[in-house]
PyMOL CGO cylinders between C-alpha atoms (Angstrom):
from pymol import cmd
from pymol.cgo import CYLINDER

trace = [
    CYLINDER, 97.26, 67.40, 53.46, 99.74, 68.63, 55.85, 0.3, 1, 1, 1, 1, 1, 1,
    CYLINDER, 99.74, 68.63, 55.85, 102.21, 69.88, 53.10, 0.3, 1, 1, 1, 1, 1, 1,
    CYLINDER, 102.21, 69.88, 53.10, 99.88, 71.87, 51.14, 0.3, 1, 1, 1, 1, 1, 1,
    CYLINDER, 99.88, 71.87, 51.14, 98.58, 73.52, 54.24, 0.3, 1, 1, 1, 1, 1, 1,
    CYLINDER, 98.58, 73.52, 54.24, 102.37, 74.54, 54.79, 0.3, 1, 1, 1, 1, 1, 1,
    CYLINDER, 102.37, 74.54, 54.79, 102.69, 75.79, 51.47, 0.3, 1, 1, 1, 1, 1, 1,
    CYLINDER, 102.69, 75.79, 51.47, 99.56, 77.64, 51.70, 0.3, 1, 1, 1, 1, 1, 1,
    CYLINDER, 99.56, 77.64, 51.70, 100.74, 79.08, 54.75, 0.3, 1, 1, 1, 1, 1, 1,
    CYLINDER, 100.74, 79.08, 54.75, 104.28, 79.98, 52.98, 0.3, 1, 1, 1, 1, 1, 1,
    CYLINDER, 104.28, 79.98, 52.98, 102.52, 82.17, 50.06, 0.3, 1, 1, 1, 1, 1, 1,
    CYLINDER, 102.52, 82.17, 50.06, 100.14, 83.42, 52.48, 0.3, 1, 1, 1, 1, 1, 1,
    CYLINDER, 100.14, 83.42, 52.48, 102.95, 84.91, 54.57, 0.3, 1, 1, 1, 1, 1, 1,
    CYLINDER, 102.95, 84.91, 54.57, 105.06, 85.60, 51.26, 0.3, 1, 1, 1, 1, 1, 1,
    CYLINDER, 105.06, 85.60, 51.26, 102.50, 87.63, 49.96, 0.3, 1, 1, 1, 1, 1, 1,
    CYLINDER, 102.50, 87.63, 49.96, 101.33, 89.75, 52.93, 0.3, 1, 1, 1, 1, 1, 1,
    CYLINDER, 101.33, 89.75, 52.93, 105.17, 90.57, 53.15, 0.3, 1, 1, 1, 1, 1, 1,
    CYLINDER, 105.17, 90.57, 53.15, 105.51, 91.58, 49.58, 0.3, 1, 1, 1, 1, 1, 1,
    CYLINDER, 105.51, 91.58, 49.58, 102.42, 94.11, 49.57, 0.3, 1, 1, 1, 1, 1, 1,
    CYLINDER, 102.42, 94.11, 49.57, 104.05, 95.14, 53.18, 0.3, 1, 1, 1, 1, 1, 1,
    CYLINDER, 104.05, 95.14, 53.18, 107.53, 95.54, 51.22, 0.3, 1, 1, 1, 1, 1, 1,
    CYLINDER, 107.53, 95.54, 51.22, 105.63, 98.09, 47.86, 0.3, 1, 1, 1, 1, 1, 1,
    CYLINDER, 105.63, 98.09, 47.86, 103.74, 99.32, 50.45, 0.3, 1, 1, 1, 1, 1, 1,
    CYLINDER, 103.74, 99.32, 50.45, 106.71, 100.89, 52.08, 0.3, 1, 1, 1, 1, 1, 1,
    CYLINDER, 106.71, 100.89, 52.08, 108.74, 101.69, 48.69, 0.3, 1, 1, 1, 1, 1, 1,
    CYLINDER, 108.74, 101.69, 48.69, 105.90, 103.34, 47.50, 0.3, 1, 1, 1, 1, 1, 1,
    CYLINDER, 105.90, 103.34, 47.50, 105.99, 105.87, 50.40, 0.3, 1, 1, 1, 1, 1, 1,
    CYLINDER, 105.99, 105.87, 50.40, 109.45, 106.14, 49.51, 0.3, 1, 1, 1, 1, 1, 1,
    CYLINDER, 109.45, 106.14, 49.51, 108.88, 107.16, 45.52, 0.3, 1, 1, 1, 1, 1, 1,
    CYLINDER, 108.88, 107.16, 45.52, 106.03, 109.17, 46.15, 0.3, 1, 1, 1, 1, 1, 1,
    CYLINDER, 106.03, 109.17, 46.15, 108.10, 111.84, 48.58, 0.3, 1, 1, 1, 1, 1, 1,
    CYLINDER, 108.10, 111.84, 48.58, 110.32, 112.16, 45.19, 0.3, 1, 1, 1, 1, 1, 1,
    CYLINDER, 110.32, 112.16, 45.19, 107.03, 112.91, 42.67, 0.3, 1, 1, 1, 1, 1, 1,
    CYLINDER, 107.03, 112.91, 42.67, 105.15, 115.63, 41.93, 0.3, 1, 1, 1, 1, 1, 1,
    CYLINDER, 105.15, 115.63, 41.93, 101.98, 116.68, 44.51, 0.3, 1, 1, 1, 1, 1, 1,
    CYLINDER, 101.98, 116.68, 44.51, 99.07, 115.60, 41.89, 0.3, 1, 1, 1, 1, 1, 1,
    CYLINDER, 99.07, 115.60, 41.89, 100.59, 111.88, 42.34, 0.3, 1, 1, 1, 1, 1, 1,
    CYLINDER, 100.59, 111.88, 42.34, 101.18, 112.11, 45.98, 0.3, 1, 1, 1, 1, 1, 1,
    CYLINDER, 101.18, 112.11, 45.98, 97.44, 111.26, 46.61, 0.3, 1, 1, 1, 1, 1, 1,
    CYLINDER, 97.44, 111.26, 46.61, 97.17, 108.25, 43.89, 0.3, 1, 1, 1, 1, 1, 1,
    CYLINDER, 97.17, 108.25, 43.89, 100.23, 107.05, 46.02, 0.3, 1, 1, 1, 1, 1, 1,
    CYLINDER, 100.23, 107.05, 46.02, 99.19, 107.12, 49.02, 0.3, 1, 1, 1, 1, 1, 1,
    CYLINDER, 99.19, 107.12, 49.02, 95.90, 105.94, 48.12, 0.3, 1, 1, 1, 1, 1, 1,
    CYLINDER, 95.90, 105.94, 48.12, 97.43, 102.75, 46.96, 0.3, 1, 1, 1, 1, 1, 1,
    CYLINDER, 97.43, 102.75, 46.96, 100.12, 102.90, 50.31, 0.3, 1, 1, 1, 1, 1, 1,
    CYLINDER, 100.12, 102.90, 50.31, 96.69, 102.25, 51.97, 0.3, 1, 1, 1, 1, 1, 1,
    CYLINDER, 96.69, 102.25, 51.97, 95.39, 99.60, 49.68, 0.3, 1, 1, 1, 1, 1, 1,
    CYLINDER, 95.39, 99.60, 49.68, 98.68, 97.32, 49.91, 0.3, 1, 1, 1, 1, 1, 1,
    CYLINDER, 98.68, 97.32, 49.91, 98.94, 97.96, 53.95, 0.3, 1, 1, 1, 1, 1, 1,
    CYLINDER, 98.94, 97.96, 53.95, 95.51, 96.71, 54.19, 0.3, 1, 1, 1, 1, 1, 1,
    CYLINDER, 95.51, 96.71, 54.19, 95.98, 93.65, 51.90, 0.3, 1, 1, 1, 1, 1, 1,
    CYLINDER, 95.98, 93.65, 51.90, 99.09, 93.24, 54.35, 0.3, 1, 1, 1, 1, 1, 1,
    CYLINDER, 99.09, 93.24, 54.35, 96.73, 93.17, 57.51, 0.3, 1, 1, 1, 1, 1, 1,
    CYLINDER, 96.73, 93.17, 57.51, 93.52, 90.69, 55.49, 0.3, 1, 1, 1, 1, 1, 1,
    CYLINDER, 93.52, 90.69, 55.49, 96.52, 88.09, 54.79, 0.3, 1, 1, 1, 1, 1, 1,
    CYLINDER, 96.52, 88.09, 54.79, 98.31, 88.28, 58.11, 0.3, 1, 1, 1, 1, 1, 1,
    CYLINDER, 98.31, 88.28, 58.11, 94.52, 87.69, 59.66, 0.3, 1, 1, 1, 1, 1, 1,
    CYLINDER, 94.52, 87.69, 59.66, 93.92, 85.10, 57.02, 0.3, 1, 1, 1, 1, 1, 1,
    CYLINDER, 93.92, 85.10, 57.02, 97.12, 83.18, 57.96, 0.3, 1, 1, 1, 1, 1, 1,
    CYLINDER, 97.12, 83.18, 57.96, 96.34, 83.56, 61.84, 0.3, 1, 1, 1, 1, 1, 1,
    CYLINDER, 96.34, 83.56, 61.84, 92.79, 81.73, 60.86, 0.3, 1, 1, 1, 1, 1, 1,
    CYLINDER, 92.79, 81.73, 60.86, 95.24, 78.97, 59.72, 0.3, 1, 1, 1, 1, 1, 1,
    CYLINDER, 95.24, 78.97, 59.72, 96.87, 78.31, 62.57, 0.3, 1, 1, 1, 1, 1, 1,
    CYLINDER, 96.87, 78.31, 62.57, 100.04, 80.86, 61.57, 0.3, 1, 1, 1, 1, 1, 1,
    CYLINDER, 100.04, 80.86, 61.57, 100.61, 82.93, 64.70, 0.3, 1, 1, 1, 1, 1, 1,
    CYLINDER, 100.61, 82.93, 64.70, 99.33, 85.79, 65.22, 0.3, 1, 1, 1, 1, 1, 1,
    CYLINDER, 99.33, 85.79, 65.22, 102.35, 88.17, 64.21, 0.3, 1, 1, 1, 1, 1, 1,
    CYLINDER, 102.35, 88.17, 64.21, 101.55, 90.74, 66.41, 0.3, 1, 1, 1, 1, 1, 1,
    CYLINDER, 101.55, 90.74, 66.41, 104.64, 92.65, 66.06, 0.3, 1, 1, 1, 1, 1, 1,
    CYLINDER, 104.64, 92.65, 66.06, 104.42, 93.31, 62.09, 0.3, 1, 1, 1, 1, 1, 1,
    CYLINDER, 104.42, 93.31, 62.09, 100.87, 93.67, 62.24, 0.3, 1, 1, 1, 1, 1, 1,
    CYLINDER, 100.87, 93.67, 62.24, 101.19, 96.78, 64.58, 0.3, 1, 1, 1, 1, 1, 1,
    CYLINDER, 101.19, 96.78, 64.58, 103.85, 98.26, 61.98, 0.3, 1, 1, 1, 1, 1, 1,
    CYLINDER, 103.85, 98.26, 61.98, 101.85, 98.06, 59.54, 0.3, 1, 1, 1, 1, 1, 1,
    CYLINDER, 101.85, 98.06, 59.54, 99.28, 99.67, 61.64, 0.3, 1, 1, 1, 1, 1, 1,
    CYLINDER, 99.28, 99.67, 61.64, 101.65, 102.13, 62.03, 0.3, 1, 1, 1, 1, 1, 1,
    CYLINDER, 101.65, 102.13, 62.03, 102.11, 103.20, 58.46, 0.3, 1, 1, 1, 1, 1, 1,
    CYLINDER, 102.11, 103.20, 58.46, 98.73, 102.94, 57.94, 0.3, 1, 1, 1, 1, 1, 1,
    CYLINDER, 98.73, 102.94, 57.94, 98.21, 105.78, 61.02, 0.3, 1, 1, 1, 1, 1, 1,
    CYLINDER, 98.21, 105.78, 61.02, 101.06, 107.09, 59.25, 0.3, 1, 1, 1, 1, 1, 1,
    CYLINDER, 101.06, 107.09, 59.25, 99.31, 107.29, 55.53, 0.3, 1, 1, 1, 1, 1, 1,
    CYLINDER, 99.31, 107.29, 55.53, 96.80, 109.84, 57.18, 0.3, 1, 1, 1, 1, 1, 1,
    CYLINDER, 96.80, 109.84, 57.18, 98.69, 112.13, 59.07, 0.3, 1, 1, 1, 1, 1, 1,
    CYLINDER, 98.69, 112.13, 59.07, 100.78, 113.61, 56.10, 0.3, 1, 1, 1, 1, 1, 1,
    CYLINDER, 100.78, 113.61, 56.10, 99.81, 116.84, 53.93, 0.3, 1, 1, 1, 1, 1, 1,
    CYLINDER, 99.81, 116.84, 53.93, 98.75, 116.73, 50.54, 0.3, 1, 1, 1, 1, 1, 1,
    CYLINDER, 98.75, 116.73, 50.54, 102.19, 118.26, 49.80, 0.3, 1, 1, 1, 1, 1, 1,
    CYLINDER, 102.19, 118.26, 49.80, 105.39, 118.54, 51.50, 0.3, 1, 1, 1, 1, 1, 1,
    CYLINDER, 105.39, 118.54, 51.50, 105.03, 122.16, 51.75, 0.3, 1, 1, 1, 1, 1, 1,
    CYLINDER, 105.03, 122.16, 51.75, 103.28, 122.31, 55.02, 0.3, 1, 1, 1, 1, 1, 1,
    CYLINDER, 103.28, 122.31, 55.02, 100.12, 122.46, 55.96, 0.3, 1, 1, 1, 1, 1, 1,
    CYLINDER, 100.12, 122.46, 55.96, 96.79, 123.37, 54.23, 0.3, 1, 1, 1, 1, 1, 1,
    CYLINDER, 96.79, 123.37, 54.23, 95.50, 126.59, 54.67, 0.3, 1, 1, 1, 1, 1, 1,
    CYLINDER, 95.50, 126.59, 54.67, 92.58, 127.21, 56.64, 0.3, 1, 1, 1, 1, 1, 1,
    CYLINDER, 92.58, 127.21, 56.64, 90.95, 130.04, 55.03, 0.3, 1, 1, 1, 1, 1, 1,
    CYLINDER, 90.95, 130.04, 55.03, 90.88, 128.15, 52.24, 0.3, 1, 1, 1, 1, 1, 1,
    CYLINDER, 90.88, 128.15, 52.24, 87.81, 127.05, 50.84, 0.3, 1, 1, 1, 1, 1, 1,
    CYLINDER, 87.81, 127.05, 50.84, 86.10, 123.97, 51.97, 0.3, 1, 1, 1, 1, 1, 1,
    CYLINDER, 86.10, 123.97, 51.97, 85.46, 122.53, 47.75, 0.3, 1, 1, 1, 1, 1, 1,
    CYLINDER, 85.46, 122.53, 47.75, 89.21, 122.76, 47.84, 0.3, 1, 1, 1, 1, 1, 1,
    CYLINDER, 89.21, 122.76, 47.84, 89.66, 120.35, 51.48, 0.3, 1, 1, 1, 1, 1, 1,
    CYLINDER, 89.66, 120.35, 51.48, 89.78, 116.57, 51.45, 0.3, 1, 1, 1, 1, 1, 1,
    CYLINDER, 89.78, 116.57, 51.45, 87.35, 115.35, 53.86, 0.3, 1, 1, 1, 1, 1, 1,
    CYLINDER, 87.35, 115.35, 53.86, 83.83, 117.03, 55.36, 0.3, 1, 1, 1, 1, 1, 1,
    CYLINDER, 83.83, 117.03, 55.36, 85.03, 118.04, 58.74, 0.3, 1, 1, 1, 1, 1, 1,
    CYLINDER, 85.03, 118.04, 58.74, 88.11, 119.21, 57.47, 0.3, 1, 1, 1, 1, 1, 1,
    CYLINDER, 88.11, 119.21, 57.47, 87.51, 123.07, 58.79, 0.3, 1, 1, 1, 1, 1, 1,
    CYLINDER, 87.51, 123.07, 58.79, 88.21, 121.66, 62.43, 0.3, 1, 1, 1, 1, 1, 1,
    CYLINDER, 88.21, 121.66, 62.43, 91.79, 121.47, 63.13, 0.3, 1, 1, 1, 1, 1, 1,
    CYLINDER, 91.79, 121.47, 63.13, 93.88, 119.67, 65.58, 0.3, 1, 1, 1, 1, 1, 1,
    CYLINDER, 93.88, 119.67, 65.58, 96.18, 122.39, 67.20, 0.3, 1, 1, 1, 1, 1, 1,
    CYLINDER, 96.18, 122.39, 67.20, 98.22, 121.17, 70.95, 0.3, 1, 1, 1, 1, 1, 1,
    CYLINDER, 98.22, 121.17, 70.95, 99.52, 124.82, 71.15, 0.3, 1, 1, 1, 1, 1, 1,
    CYLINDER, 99.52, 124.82, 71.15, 102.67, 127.10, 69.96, 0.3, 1, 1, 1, 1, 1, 1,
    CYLINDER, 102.67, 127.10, 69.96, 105.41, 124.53, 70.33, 0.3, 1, 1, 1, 1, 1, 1,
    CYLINDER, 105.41, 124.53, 70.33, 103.46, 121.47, 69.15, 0.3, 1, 1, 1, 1, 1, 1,
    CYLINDER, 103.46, 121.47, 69.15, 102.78, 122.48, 65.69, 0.3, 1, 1, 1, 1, 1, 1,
    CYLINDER, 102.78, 122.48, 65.69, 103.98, 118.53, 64.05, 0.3, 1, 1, 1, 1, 1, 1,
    CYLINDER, 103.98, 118.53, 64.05, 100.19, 118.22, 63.35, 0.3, 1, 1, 1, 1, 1, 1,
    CYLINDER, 100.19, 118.22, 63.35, 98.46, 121.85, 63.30, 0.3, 1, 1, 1, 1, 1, 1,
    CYLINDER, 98.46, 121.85, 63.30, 97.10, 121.75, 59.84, 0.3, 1, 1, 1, 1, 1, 1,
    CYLINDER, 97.10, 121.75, 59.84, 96.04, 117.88, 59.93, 0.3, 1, 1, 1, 1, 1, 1,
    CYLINDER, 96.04, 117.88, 59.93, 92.10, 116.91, 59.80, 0.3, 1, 1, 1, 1, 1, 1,
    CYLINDER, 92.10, 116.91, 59.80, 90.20, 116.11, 62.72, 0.3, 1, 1, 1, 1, 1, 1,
    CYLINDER, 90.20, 116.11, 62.72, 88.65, 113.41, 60.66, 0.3, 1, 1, 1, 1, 1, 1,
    CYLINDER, 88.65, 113.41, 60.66, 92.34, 112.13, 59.49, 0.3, 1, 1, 1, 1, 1, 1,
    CYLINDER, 92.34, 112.13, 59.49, 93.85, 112.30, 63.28, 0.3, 1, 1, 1, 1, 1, 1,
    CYLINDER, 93.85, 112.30, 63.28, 90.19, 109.99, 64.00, 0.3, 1, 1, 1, 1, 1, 1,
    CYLINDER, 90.19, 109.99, 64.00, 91.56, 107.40, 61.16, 0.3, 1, 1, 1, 1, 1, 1,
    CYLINDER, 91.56, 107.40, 61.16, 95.12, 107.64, 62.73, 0.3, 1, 1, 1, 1, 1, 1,
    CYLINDER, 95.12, 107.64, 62.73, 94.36, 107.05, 66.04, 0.3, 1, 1, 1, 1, 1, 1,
    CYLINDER, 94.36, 107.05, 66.04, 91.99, 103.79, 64.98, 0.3, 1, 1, 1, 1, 1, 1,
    CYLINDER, 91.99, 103.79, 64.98, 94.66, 102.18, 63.14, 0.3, 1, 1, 1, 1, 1, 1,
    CYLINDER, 94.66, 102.18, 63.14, 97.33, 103.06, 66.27, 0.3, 1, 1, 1, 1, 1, 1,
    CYLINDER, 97.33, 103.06, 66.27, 94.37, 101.52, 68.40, 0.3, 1, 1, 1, 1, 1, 1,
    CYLINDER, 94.37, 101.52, 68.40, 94.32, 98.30, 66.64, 0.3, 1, 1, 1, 1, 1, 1,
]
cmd.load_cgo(trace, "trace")
């Protein structure tokens, strides 16, 4: 019936705003806790930005709108998600070695020159993953 599609609708959108919502406190707390949580964090940042995006497209298949705007914030954040450092203290080093790195490729870095250095030590792979959610 009509009514239950609306309240379908209602928790669909209520919970796609919620996991939006921990999503976003969660990259609050996790700037306050130690680095060996910092990855469980953000890992689950990811997970509840995602969840955001499958229920926004899940209420667009009913007949919800589209929501354009919050689906490219949480895009965003998502983008977001991969282009910070394991820690806060800048970034990794490159002569490190690669068992110690996050991802495969992660001995090619992005570098736009001396007074551009907001993303010198980030991943080519993780600047890939950024640019595909700011594509979306």
């Amino acid at each position: 019936t009509s009514l239950s599609r609306r309240r379908q609708k209602k928790w669909t959108w209520w919970l796609a705003m919620m996991s939006y919502r921990f999503a976003l406190r969660l990259a609050q707390h996790s700037r306050a806790t130690p680095s060996s949580m910092r990855r469980i964090f953000r890992t689950r940042q990811r997970n509840l930005l995602k969840t955001s995006l499958d229920l926004l497209e899940e209420l667009s298949d009913m007949d919800g709108g589209d929501h354009e705007s919050i689906q490219a914030a949480i895009h965003e954040h998502l983008a977001d998600t991969f282009l910070q450092y394991e820690d806060n203290h800048g970034p990794p080093d490159p002569s490190a070695s690669p068992s110690n790195r996050t991802t495969s490729r992660s001995s090619e870095f992005f570098s736009l020159g001396s007074s551009f250095n907001v993303y010198k030590g980030i991943t080519v792979d993780a600047l890939e993953k950024a640019q595909y959610h700011i594509n979306q």
